[in-house]
C-alpha positions in Angstrom: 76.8 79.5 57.2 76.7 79.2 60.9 77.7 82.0 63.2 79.8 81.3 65.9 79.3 82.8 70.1 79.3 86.1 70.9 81.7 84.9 73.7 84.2 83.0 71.3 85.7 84.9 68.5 86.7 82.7 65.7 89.1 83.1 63.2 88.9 80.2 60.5 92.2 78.5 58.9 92.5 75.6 56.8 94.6 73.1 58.3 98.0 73.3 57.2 98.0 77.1 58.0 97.0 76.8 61.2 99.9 74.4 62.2 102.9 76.3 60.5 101.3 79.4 62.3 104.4 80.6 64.9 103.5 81.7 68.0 104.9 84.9 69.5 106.2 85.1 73.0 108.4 87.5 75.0 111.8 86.6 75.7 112.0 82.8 74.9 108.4 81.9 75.2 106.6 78.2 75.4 103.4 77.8 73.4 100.3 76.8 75.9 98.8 73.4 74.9 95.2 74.9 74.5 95.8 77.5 71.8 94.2 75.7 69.2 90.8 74.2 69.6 88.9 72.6 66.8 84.9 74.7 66.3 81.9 72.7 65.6 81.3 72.6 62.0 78.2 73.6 60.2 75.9 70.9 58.3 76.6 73.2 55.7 80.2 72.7 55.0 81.9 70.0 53.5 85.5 70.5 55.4 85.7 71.0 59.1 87.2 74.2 60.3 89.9 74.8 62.9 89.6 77.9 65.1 92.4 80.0 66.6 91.2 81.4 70.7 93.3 84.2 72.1 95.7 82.3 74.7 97.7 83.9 77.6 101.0 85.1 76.5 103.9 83.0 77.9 107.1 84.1 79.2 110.0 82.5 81.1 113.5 83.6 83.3 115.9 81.2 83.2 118.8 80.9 85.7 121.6 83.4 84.6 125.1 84.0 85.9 124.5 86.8 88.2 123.6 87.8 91.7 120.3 89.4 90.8 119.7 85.3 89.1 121.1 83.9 92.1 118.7 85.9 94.3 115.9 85.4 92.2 116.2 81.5 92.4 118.3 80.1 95.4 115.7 80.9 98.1 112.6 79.4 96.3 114.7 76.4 96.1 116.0 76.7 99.7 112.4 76.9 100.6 110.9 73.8 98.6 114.1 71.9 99.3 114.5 72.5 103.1 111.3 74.0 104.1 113.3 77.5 105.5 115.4 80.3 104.2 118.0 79.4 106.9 120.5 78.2 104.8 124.1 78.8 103.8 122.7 79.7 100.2 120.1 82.1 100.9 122.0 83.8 103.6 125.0 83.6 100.9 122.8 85.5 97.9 121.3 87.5 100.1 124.9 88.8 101.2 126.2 89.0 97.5 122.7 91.2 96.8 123.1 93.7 99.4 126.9 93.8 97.9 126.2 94.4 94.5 123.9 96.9 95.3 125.9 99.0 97.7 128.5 98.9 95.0 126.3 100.1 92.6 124.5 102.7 94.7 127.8 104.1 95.5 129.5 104.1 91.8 126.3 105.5 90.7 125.5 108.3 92.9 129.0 109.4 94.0 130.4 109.4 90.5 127.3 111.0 89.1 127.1 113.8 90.8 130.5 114.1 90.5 130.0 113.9 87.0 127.1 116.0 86.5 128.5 118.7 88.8 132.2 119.1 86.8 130.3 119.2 83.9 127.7 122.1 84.7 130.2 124.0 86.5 132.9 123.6 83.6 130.3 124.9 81.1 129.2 127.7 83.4 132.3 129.0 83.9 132.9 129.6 80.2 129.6 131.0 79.3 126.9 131.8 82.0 123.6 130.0 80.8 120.1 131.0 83.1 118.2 128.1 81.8 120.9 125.6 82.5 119.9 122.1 82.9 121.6 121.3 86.5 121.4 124.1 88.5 120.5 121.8 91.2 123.6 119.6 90.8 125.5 122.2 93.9 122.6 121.4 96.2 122.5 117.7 95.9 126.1 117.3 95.9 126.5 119.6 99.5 123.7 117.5 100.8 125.6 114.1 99.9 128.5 115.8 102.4 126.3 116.5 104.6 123.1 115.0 104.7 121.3 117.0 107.4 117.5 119.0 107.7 120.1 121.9 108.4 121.7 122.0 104.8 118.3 121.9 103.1 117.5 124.8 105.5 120.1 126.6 105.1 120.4 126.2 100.9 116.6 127.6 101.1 117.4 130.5 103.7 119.9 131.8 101.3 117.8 131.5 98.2 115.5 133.1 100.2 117.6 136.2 100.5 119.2 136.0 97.3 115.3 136.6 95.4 114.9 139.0 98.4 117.3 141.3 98.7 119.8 143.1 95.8 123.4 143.4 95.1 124.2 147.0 96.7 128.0 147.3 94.8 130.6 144.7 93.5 131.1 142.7 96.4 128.0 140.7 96.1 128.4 140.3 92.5 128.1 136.1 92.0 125.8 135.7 94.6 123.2 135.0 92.3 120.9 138.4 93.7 119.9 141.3 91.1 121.8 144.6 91.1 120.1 146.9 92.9 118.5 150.4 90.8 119.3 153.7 92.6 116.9 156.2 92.5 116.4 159.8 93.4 115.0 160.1 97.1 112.3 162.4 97.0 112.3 163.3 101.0 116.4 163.4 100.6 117.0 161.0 103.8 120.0 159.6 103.3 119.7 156.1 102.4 121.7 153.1 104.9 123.9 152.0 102.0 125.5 155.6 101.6 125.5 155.5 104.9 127.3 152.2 105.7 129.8 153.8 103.1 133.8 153.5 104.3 134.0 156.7 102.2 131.4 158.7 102.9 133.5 161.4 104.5 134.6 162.2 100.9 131.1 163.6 100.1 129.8 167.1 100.8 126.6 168.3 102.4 125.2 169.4 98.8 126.1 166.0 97.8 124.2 164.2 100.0 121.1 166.0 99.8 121.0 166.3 96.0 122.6 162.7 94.8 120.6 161.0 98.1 119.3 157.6 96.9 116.9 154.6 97.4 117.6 150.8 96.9 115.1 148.7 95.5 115.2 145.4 93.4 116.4 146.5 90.0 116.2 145.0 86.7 120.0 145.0 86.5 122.5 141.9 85.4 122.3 138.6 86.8 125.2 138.5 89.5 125.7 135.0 88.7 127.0 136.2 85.3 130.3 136.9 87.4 130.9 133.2 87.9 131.1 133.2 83.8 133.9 134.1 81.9 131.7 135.4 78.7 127.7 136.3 78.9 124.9 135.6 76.3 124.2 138.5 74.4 121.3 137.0 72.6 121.3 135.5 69.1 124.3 133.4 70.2 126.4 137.0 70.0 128.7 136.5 73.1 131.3 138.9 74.9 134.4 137.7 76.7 136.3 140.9 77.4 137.4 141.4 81.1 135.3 143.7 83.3 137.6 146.6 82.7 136.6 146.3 79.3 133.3 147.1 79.9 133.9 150.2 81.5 134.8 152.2 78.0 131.7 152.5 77.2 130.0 154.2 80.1 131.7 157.3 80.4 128.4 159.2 80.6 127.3 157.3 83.9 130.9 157.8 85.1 131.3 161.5 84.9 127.7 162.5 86.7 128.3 165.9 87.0 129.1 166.4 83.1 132.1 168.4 83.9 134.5 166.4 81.4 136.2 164.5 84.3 135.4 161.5 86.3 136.0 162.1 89.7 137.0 159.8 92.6 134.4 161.3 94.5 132.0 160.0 91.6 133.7 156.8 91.6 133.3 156.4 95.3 129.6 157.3 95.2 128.7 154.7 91.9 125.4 156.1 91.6 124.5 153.7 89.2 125.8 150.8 90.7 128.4 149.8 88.2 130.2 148.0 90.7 127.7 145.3 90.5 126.4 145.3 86.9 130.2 145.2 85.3 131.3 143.5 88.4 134.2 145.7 89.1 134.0 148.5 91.9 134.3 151.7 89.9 137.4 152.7 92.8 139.3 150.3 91.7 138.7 150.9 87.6 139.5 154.6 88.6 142.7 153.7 90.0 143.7 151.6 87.5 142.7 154.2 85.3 145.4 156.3 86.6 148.1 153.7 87.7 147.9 152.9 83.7 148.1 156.5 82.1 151.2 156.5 84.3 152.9 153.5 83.5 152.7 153.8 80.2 154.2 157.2 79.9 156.4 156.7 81.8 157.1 153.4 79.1 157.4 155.7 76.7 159.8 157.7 77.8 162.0 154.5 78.6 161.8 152.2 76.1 160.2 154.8 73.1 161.8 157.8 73.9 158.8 159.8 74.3 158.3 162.5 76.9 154.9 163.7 78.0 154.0 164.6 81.6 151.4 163.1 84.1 148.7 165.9 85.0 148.4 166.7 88.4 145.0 165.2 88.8 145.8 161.8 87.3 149.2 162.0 89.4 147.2 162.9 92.8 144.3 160.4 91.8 141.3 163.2 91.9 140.4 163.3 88.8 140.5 161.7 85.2 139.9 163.8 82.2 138.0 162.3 79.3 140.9 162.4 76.5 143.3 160.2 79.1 140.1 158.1 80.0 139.9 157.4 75.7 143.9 156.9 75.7 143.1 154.1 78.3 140.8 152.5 75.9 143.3 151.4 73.5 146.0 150.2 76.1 142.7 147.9 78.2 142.1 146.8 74.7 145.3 145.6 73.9 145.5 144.2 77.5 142.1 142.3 76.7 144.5 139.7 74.1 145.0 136.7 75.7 148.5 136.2 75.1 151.6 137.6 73.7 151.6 135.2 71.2 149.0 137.3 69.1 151.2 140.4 68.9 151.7 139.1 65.3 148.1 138.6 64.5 147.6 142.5 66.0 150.1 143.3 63.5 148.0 141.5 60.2 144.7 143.0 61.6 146.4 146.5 61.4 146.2 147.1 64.9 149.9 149.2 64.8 149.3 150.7 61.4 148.2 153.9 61.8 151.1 154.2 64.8 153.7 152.9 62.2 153.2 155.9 59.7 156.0 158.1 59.5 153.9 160.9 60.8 152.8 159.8 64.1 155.5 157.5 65.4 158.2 160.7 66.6 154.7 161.0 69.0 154.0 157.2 69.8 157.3 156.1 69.5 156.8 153.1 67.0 158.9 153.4 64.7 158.9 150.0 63.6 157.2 146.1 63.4 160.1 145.3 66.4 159.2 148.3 68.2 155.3 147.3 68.0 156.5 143.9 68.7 158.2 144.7 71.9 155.4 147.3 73.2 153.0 144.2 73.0 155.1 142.1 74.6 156.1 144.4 77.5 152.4 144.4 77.6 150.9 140.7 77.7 153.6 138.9 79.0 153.7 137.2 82.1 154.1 140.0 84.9 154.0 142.8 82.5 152.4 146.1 82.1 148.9 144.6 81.9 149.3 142.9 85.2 150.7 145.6 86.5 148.2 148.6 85.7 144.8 146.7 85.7 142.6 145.9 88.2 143.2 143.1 90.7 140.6 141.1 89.0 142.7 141.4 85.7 145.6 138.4 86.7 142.5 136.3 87.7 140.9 136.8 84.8 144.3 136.1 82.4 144.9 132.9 84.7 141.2 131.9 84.3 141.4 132.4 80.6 145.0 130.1 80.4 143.2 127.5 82.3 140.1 127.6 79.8 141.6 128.0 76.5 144.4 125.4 77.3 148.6 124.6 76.0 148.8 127.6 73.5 150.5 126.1 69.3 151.7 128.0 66.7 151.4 127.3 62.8 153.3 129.5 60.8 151.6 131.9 58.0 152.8 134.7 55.5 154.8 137.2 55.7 153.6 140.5 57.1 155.3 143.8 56.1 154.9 147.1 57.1 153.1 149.2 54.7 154.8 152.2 55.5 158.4 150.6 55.0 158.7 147.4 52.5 162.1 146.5 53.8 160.4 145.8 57.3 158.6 142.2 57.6 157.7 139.4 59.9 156.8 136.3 59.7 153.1 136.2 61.1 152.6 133.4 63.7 149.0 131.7 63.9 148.2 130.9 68.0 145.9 127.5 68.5 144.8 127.0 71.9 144.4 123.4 72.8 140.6 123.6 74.4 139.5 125.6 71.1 141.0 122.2 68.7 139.5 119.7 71.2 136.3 121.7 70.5 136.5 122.2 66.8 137.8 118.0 66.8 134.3 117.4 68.5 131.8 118.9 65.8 133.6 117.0 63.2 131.6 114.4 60.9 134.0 111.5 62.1 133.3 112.2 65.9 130.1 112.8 66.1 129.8 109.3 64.1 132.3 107.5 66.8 130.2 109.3 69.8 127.0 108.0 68.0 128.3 104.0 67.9 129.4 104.3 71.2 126.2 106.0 72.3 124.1 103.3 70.5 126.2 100.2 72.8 125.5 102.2 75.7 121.5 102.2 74.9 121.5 98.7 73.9 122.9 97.9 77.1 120.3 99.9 78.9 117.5 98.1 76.9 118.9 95.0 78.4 118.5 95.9 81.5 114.8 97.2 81.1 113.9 93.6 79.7 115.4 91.9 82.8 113.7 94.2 85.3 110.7 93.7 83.0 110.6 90.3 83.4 110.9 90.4 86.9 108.0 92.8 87.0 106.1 90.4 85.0 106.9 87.5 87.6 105.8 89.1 90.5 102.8 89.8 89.1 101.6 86.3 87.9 103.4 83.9 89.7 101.4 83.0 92.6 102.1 84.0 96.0 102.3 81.7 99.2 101.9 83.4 102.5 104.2 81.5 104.5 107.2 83.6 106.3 109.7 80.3 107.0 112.8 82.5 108.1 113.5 79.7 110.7 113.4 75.7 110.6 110.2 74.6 111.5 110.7 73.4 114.8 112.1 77.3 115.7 109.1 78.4 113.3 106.3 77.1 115.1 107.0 78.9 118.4 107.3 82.3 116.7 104.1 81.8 114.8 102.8 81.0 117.9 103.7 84.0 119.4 102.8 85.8 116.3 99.2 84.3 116.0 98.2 85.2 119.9 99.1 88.5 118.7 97.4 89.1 115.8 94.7 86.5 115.2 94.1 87.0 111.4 97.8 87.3 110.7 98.2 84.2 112.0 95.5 82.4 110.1 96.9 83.9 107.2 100.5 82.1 108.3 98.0 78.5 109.3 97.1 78.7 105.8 100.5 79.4 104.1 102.1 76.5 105.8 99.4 74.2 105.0 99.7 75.1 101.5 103.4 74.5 101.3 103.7 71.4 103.3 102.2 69.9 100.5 105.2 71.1 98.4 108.6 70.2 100.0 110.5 68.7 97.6 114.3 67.3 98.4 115.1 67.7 94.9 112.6 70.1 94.0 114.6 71.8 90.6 111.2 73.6 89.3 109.6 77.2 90.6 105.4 77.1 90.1 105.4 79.7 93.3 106.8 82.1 95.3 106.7 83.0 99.0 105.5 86.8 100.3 108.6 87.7 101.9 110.7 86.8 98.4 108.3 89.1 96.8 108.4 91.7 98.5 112.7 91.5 98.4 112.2 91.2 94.7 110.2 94.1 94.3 112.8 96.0 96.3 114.8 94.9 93.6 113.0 96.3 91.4 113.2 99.5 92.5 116.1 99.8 93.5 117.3 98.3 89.6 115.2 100.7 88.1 116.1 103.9 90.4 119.9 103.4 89.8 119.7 102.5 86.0 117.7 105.7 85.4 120.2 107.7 87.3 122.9 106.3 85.4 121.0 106.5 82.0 121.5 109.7 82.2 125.0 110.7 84.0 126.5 108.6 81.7 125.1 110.1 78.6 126.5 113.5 80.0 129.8 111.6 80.8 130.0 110.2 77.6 129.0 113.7 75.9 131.9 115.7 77.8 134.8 113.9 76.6 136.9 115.7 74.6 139.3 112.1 73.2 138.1 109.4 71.5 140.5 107.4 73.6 138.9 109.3 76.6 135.4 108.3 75.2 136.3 104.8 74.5 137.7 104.0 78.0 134.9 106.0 79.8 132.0 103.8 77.7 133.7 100.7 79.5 133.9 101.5 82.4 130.1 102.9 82.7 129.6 99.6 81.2 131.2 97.6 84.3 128.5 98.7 86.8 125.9 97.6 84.8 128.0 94.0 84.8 129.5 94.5 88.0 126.4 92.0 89.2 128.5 89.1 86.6 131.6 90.0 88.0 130.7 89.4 91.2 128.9 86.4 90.6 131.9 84.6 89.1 134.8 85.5 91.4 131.9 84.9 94.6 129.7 82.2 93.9 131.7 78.4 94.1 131.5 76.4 91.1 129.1 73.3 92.5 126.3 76.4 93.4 126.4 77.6 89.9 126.5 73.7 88.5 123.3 73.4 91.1 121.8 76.6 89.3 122.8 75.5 85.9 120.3 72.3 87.1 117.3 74.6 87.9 114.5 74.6 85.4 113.1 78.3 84.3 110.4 79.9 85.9 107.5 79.9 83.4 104.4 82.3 83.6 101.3 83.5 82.2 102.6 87.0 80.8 100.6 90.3 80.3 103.0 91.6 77.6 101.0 91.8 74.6 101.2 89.0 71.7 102.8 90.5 68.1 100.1 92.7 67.4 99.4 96.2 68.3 100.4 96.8 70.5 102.6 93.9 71.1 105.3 95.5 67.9 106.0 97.6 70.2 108.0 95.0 72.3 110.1 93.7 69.5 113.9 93.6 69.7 113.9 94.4 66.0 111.9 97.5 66.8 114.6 99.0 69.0 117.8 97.5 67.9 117.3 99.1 63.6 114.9 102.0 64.6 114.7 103.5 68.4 117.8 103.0 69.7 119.8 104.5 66.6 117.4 107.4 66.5 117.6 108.2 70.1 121.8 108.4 69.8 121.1 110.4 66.9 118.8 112.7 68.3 121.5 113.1 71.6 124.4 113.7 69.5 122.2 116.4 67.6 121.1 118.0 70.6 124.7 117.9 72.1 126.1 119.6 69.2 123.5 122.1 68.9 123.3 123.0 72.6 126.3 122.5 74.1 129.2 121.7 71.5 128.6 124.8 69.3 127.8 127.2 71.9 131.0 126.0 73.4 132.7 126.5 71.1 131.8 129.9 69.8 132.6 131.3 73.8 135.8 129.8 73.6 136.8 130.9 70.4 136.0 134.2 71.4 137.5 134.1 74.3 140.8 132.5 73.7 141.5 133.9 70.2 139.1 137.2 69.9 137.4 136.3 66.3 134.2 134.2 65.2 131.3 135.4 63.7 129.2 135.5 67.0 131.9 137.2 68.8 131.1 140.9 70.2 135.0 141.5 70.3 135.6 140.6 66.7 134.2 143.7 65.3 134.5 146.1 68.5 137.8 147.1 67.7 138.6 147.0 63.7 141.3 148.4 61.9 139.4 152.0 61.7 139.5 151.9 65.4 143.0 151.6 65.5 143.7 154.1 63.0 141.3 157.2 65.0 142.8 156.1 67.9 146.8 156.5 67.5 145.9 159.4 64.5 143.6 161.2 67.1 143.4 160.3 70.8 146.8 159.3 71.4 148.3 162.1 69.3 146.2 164.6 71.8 148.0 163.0 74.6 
């Protein structure tokens, strides 16, 4: 047999296969004329052979109803027709253009950060997250109010201070520095922030020589934690308990001494600043301490006819001992419940047991379920005890945590009765907080499903927009450029050239040669494209840009946008109207653009091109619609409502649920105070009281 050129691979086909072979094009391709050839036959064969050659790839862009179509089309035409972009309908698209994409650029970037920044500061403010994904959302939305060299400079001036300096005591806590770690100075200078101290005068000589300290960048919390209604524990373990909370547990780095009682001198001093860490300054934890201890006996002997007296150094706020500092654990505790509607879930999780039993309530003074009832409520309700004997910080917190957890419902349950009396029941009352269903409505099977259709005709939608801009990428590089610049009639065009040519002598043989070349092409009818000028090029590659920059911006704000809805009404509506940008370049089109320009359109033949998109093979599967519409697309939504659920629904939704109803398994305040608590604490600590 005969071997064929090295130059010309050959692929032999009988006939009839080689004419019912199809032939693969992007978009709505035209097969070339020379893509079959017939090969020389051997002396040796008795049929001839037909040979298949490797053609350019053909691809086409038809006139479409849209602004970026009418651009794309109406000056070329202008030119050939008229000889000059001064027209009414270049001037007109060109108008319409630098509309639609003003419109667009404002939509996009205005909403988007708007978007991007409710969403990472929403999230933040229920759990504090250090590898969040927008932490520079802030910066670029303060720059967009004031785009000056002076807000960048001043952003990075305060970042540079924030990783230079550390948090001295609870006023800087949220500022995003590191709490400083106090030391022993071994020279006993005493250090500037004693010094700087509004109480300093409370210390005494010894004081200050023995308890003298140095500031340095510690490895203490994250002040940025403050921002955050619960912290990251690790393991997904979080705590929401307010800041006073926090404080039960450090009794040993409140009392420095060791004498048994935490001074205010001690509290002043904070050696190891616990102002920052817990983000409460110790002075006002040690007043509430003692406003609290108070208050509540002073509750008892009103409303529980108890009597007990205040010591002197709780009354005179010097001093708290350590059994009145435990007897304030259980009232901050009780404080820490987020409503009064869980008074009768306290009751089922035998929180008022051990203070029921007929041996400790002539001391408490809860005799009853209605006399626990009403000590709760005096408690959490709005203006009550709580609000009242905590910190300052405490109301915030409570109106934080009703903002959060959202409208407050009740289901009913069984009936709770009191185990040390039968004939004394309630009905238990089950709290739902809004924000916590909305959650636990998200990570079901039947909206994660809805999210992932919706999510899926949001992709589609961006995939065709990437095959327009690609085609338009594809044009620009091989359809042949003109170098011509005919923004005026020809008899104002000669002049500037003119002009333009004594100024630069190669630019204006460049322009000699343009208008030679498309003198030969002026066409009063001219409905077909074979070239375009270098000025249209370079607008349309503007427009490419500027198509691609926005659609990859709003790729991803509105996946986030669609993620944080809460509604499937909300998620429906939202998906349309991130929808209309992308379409907003139809809309305008039609209401804009007269009917006899879009019939003249209609009229103009597609632009066809050589393509360098690759024929169906590999790599040229790749490019298939079939590809992306039954495999990429759906696997993308699936992998984003995966990820959504696993990073941000769930995580979510264990911070709120600990926060707003004190229970889940990854909930630190869950198993910090069980019934055993409760049972030592009214059998022992209060009974010591």
């Amino acid at each position: 047999m005969a071997q064929t050129s090295e130059d010309t691979p050959l692929l032999a086909e009988s006939d009839s296969r080689l004419d019912s072979t199809p032939h693969v094009s992007f978009g709505t391709a035209q097969a070339s004329d020379d893509a079959l050839r017939l090969a020389q036959s051997d002396s040796g064969l008795d049929s001839t052979l037909k040979v298949r050659r490797r053609t350019p790839f053909t691809n086409e862009i038809g006139p479409e109803t849209s602004v970026y179509a009418y651009m794309l089309f109406m000056p070329e035409i202008s030119l050939k027709r008229h000889g000059h972009f001064c027209t009414f309908q270049t001037v007109n698209a060109c108008i319409l253009f630098i509309l639609v994409v003003t419109l667009q650029l404002s939509l996009t970037v205005i909403s988007g950060l708007h978007i991007l920044e409710n969403h990472y500061r929403w999230k933040s403010s229920i759990v504090y997250d250090a590898r969040a994904v927008y932490p520079w959302i802030e910066r670029g939305s303060d720059f967009l109010v004031d785009p000056s060299i002076q807000t960048a400079k001043d952003y990075y001036t305060k970042n540079q201070a924030s990783t230079e300096e550390c948090c001295p005591d609870s006023t800087c806590a949220g500022s995003g520095r590191k709490c400083c770690k106090r030391e022993f100075n071994a020279n006993g200078a005493y250090p500037p922030f004693v010094q700087m101290n509004k109480y300093s005068t409370w210390q005494s000589e010894s004081a200050r020589s023995k308890l003298a300290i140095t500031l340095e960048k510690g490895d203490g919390d994250n002040a940025n934690a403050a921002k955050s209604l619960c912290t990251q524990l690790g393991d997904r373990n979080y705590t929401c308990s307010p800041p006073s909370l926090k404080y039960l547990e450090k009794w040993d780095k409140l009392d420095q001494n060791g004498d048994g009682i935490w001074s205010h001198a001690e509290a002043l001093e904070d050696m190891e600043n616990l102002g920052c860490q817990l983000h409460l300054s110790q002075e006002d934890m040690f007043q509430s301490v003692c406003r609290t201890i108070i208050m509540d006996i002073h509750d008892g002997a009103t409303y529980r006819g108890v009597q007990k007296v205040v010591p002197q150094s709780i009354e005179k706020k010097r001093g708290v001992p350590r059994k009145y500092f435990d007897w304030f654990g259980g009232v901050v505790a009780l404080c820490s419940t987020a409503s009064p509607g869980h008074c009768t879930r306290l009751l089922e999780k035998g929180v008022f047991t051990s203070a029921m039993d007929p041996d400790h309530w002539r001391v408490l003074g809860l005799r009853s379920i209605d006399d626990s009832m009403e000590y709760c409520n005096r408690l959490l309700q709005s203006g009550g005890l709580c609000a009242k004997m905590m910190p300052s910080s405490y109301s915030l917190y409570r109106s934080m945590v009703a903002d959060k957890c959202g409208a407050l419902t009740y289901s009913i349950g069984s009936v709770y009765r009191n185990p040390h009396d039968p004939h004394d029941g309630i009905r238990i009352l089950h709290p739902t907080f809004g924000r916590v269903g909305d959650f636990t409505e998200m990570t079901s099977l039947s909206f994660k499903f809805f999210l992932l259709l919706l999510l899926m005709t949001w992709f589609y939608n961006f995939i065709e927009e990437v095959k327009q801009i690609g085609a338009v990428c594809d044009l620009l590089v091989n359809v042949p450029v003109i170098n011509v610049f005919p923004f005026l009639p020809e008899k104002h065009r000669k002049s500037v050239n003119n002009r333009l040519s004594r100024m630069s002598r190669s630019f204006g043989e460049i322009i000699q040669h343009g208008e030679s070349q498309h003198s030969l092409n002026l066409d009063k009818g001219a409905v077909h494209i074979d070239c375009i000028s270098r000025p249209h090029q370079l607008t349309l590659g503007c427009m490419v840009i500027i198509r691609l920059s926005l659609l990859m911006f709003m790729t991803v704000v509105g996946t986030i946008f669609l993620l944080s809805n809460h509604h499937y009404l909300d998620l429906l509506l939202n998906a349309v109207a991130l929808a209309f940008i992308f379409e907003l370049d139809q809309f305008i089109f039609t209401f804009l653009v007269s009917d006899d320009v879009k019939k003249q359109l209609e009229q103009i033949e597609p632009i066809c091109f050589d393509s360098f998109m690759p024929e169906n093979r590999f790599p040229g599967v790749f490019f298939r619609r079939e590809l992306w519409a039954y495999i990429m697309i759906p696997l993308c939504a699936l992998s984003v409502v995966l990820w959504n659920t696993h990073q941000n629904l769930k995580p979510v939704l264990d911070a709120l649920t600990c926060l707003c109803e004190k229970q889940g398994n990854h909930c630190e305040e869950a198993d910090r105070f069980p019934s055993s608590w409760w049972d030592n604490y009214w059998q022992q600590r209060a009974m010591d009281m």
